[in-house]
C-alpha positions as CSV (number, residue, x, y, z in Angstrom):
1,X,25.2,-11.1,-43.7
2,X,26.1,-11.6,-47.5
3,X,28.9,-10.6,-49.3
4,X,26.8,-8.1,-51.1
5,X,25.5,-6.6,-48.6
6,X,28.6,-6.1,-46.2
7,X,30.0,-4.7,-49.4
8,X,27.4,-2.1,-49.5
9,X,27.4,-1.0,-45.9
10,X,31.0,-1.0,-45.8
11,X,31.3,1.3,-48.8
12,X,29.1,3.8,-46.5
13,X,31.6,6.3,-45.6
14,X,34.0,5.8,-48.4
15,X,32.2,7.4,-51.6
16,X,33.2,10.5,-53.6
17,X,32.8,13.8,-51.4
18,X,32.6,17.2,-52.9
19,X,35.7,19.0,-53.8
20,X,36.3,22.4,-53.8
21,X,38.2,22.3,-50.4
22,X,42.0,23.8,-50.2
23,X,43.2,24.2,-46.6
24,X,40.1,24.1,-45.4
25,X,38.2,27.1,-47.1
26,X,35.4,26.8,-49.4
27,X,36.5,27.3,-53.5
28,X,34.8,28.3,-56.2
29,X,34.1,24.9,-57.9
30,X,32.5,24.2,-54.3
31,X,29.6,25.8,-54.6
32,X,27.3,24.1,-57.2
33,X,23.7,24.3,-57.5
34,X,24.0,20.5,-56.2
35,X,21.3,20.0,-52.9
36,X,23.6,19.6,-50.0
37,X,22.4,16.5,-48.6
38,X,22.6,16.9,-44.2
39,X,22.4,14.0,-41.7
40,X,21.3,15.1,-38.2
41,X,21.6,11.8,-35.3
42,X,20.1,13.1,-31.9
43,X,21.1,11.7,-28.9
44,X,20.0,8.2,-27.1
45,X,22.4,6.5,-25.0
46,X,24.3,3.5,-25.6
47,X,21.0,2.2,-26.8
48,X,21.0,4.8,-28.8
49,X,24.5,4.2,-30.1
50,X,23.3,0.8,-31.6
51,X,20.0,1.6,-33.0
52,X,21.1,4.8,-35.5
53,X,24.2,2.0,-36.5
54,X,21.8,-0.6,-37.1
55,X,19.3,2.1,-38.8
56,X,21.8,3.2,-41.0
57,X,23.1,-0.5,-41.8
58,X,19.4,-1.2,-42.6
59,X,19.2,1.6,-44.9
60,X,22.2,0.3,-46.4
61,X,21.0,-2.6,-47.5
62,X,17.7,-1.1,-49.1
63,X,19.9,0.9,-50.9
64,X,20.3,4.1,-49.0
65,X,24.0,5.6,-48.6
66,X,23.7,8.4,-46.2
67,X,27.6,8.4,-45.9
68,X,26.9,10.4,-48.9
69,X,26.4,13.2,-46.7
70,X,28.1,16.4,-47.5
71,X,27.3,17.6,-43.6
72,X,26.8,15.4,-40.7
73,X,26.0,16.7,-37.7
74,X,25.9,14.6,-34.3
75,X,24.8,15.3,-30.6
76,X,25.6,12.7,-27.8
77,X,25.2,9.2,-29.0
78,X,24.5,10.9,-32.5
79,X,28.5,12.4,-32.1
80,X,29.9,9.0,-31.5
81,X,27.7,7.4,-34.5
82,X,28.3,10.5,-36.9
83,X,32.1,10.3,-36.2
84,X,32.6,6.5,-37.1
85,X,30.5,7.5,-40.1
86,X,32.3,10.4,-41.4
87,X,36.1,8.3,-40.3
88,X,35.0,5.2,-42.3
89,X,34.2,3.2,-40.2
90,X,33.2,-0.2,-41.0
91,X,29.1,0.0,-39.6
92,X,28.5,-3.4,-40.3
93,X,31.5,-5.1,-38.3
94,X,30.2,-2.2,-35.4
95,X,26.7,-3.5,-36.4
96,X,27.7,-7.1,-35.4
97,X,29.2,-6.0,-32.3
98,X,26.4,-4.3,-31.0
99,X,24.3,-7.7,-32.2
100,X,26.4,-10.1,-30.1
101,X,26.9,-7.7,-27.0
102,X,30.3,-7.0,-27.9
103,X,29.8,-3.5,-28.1
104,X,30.0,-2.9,-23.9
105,X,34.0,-3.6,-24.5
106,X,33.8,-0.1,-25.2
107,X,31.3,1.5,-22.9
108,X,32.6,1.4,-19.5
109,X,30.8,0.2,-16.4
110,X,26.7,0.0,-16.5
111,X,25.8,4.2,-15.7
112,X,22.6,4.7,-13.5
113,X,20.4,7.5,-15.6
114,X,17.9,8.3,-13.3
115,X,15.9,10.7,-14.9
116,X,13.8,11.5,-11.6
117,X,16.3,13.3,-10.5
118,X,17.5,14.7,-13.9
119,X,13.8,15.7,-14.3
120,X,14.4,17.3,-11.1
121,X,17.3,19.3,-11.5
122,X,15.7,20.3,-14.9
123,X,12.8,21.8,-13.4
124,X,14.8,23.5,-10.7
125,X,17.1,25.0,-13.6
126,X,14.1,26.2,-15.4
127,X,12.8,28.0,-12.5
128,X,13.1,31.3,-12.8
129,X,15.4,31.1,-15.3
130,X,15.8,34.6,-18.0
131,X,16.5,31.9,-20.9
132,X,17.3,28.6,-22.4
133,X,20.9,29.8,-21.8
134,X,20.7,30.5,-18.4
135,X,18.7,27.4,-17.9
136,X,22.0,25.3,-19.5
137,X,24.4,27.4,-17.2
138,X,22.6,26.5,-14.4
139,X,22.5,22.7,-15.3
140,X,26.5,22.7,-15.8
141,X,26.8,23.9,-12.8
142,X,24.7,21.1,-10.9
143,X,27.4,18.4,-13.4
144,X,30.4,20.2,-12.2
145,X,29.7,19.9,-8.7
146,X,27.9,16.3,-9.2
147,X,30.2,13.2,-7.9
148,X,31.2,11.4,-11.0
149,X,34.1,9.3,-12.5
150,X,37.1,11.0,-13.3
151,X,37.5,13.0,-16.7
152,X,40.9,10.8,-17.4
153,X,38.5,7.7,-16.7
154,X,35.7,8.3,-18.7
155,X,37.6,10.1,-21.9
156,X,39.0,6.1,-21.9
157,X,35.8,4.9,-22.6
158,X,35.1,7.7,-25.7
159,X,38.7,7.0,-27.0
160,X,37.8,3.6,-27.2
161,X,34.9,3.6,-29.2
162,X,36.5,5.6,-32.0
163,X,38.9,3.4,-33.9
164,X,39.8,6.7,-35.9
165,X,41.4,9.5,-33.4
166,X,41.7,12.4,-36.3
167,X,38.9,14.5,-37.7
168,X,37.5,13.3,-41.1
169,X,37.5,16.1,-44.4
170,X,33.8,15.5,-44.0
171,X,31.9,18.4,-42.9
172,X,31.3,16.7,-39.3
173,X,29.8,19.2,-36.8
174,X,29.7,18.0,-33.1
175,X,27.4,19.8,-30.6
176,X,27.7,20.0,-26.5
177,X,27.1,22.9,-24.2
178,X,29.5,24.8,-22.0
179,X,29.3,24.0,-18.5
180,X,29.7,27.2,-17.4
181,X,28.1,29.5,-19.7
182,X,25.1,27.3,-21.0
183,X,26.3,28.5,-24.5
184,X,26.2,25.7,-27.2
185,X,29.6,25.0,-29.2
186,X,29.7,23.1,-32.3
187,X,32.9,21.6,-32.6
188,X,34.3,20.8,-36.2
189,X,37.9,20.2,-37.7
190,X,38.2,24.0,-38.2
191,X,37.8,24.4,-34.2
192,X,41.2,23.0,-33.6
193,X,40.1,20.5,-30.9
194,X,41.0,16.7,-30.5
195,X,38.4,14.8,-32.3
196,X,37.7,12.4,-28.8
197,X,37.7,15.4,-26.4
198,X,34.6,16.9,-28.6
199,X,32.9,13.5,-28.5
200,X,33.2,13.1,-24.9
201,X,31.9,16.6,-24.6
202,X,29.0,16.0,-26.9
203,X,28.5,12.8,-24.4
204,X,28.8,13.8,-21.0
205,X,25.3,13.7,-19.8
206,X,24.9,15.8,-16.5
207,X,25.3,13.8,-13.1
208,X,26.0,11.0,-14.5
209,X,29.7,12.1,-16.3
210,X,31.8,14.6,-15.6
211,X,31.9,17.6,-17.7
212,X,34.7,17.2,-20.2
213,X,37.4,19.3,-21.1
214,X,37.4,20.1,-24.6
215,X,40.3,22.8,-24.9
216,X,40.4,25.1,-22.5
217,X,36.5,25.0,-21.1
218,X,34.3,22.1,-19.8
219,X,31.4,21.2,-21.6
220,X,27.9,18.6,-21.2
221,X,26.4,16.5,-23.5
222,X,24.6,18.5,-26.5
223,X,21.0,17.3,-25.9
224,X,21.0,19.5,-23.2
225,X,20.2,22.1,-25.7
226,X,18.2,20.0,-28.3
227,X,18.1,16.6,-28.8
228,X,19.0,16.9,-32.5
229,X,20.5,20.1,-34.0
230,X,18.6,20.7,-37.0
231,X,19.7,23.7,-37.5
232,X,23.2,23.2,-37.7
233,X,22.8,21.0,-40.6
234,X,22.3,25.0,-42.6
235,X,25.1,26.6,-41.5
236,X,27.6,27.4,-44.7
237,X,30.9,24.6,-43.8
238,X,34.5,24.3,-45.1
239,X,33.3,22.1,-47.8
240,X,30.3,23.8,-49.1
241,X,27.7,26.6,-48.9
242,X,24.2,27.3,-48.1
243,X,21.2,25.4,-46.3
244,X,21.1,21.3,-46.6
245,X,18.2,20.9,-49.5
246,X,18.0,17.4,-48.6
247,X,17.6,16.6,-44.4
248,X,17.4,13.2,-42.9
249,X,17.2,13.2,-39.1
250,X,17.7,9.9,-37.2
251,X,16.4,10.2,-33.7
252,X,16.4,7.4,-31.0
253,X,14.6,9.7,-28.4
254,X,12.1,12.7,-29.2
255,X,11.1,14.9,-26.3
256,X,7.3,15.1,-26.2
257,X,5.4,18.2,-27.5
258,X,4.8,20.9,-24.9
259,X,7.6,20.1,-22.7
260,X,11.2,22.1,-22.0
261,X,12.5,21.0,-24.8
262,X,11.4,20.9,-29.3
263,X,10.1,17.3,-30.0
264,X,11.7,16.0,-33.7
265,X,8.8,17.5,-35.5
266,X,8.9,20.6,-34.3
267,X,12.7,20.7,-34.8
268,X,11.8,20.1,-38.2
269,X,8.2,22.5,-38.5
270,X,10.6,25.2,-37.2
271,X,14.0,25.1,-39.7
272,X,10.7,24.5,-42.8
273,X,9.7,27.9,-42.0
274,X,13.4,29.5,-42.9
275,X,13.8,27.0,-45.8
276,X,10.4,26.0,-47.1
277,X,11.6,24.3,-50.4
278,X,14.0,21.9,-48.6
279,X,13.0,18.4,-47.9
280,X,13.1,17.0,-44.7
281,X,12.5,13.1,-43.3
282,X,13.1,12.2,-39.7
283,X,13.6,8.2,-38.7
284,X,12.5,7.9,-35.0
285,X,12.5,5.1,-33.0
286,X,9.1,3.5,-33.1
287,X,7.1,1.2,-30.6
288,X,9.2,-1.8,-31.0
289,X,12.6,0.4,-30.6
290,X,11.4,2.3,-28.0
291,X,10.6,-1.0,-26.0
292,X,13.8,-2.2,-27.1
293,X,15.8,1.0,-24.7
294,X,14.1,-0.4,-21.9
295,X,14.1,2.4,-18.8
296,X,17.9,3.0,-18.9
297,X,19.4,4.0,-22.3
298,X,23.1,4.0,-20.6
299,X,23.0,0.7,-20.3
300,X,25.2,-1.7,-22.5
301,X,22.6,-4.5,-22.3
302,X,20.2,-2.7,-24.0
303,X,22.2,-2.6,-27.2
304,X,21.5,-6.3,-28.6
305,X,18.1,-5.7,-29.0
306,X,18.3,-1.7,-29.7
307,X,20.6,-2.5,-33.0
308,X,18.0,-5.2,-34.1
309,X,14.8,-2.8,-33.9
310,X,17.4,0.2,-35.5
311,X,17.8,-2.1,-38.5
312,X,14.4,-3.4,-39.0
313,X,13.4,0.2,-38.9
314,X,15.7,1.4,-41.2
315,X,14.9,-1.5,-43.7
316,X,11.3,-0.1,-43.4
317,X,11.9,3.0,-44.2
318,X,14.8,2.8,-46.9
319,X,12.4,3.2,-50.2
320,X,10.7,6.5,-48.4
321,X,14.3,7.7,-47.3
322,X,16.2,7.0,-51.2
323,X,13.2,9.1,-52.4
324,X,14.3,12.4,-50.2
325,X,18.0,11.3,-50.4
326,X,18.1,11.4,-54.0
């Protein structure tokens, strides 16, 4: 890359944020008639991982700063991306990485998703179920009794992928489901927890990781209840108030219409109908990205080529995404 352009991405998650913020609660001069601008990365794997870096590091350099961001909010991969994001992390060095392989230093042993069986244990949860809830509960109960890698063993792996270990000011909002209850937490610096043990959480796909601890409960990756948590991106935060008037949603997976769970653009259809004069753009992984996560998103040889197609894409879109951003 140029100079200019690693200068530009690596100013991502180092602009201005909005003040107002004293110990954490929301002040007077916070709450401006300024849109809050929301980011919203949905979950995908370590394939997943290196295409919403690489879309965001091609947005960059069309111009597009969504480090700007006054919320982010991230589920599985989206948690680990979101979090180097929001801690300042420099995308294009974790860009490059993911480009020469480098990035399965940090992403343990090749996992085995095999989504037969997932899609199995899915059904069977949904069986019957009273609700979505119960249907979770009944999922974290098939990952706590699955045989998987020890917590100690795979919270290694999270820790290192996040260079920064404390939780940003940004307003950074985490999702993951508890194992026991099928309730979904959204962890943020207000919630007291370790910023890695949230990520892990957010991570921990079911039969394939172990539930992680995340203070005193156990909880499974976030996509369990939606692949991307648009909604979250509305709730009032720390640092200000009121739903996000500009939304962009990066989304290396998007669960087909009709099935157990919203596709993207229903996730989307649905918050538009609460907050009709908000504008909302969603990047999704198309053909060539898609083909580019292969059949097994887990694995770390699927990233070369994932961060590639994730910053074509977002070099594509940049001059439709600075027109919503701005």
């Amino acid at each position: 890359m140029n100079t200019a352009v690693n200068r530009a991405i690596g100013d991502i998650s180092r602009a201005p944020r909005a003040a107002g913020v004293e110990g954490g609660a929301v002040t007077a001069d916070a709450r401006t008639t300024t849109p809050v601008r929301a980011l919203v990365l949905g979950g995908g794997g370590l394939a997943g991982i290196a295409w919403e870096v690489g879309v965001l590091v091609g947005l960059a350099e069309g111009g597009v700063d969504l480090g700007l961001a006054d919320r982010i909010v991230g589920t599985s991969a989206g948690s680990v991306v979101g979090t180097l994001l929001a801690t300042g992390v420099d995308l294009a060095a974790v860009h490059e990485e993911h480009l020469a392989g480098d990035g399965s230093g940090s992403s343990g042993p090749p996992a085995n998703l095999d989504m037969e069986v997932l899609g199995a244990e899915l059904a069977a949860a949904m069986d019957g179920a009273a609700d979505a809830g119960e249907m979770r509960a009944r999922l974290g109960a098939w990952a706590l009794a699955a045989d998987t890698p020890p917590e100690a063993e795979r919270l290694e792996v999270i820790d290192a992928r996040l260079p920064v270990k404390e939780w940003p000011k940004v307003d950074l909002r985490i999702t993951a489901v508890d194992a026991e209850t099928g309730h979904l937490a959204v962890f943020t610096r207000e919630t007291r927890v370790r910023l890695v043990d949230a990520v892990a959480g957010s991570c921990a796909v079911p039969g394939v990781w172990p539930p992680m601890t995340v203070g005193p409960r156990r909880y499974i990756d976030g996509g369990v209840a939606s692949i991307v948590h648009v909604a979250r991106a509305d709730d009032d935060g720390f640092d200000v108030v009121g739903p996000a008037g500009r939304l962009i949603v990066v989304a290396p997976l998007d669960p087909p219409a009709g099935g157990p769970f919203r596709s993207v653009t229903q996730e989307i259809e649905h918050r538009a109908e609460q907050h009709p004069d908000t504008t909302a753009v969603a990047v999704i992984a198309d053909e060539t990205s898609v083909a580019a996560f292969g059949t097994n998103v887990l694995d770390p040889a699927t990233m070369p080529a994932s961060a590639r197609a994730g910053r074509e894409q977002g070099r594509a879109r940049a001059a439709e995404i600075a027109q919503a951003w701005a």
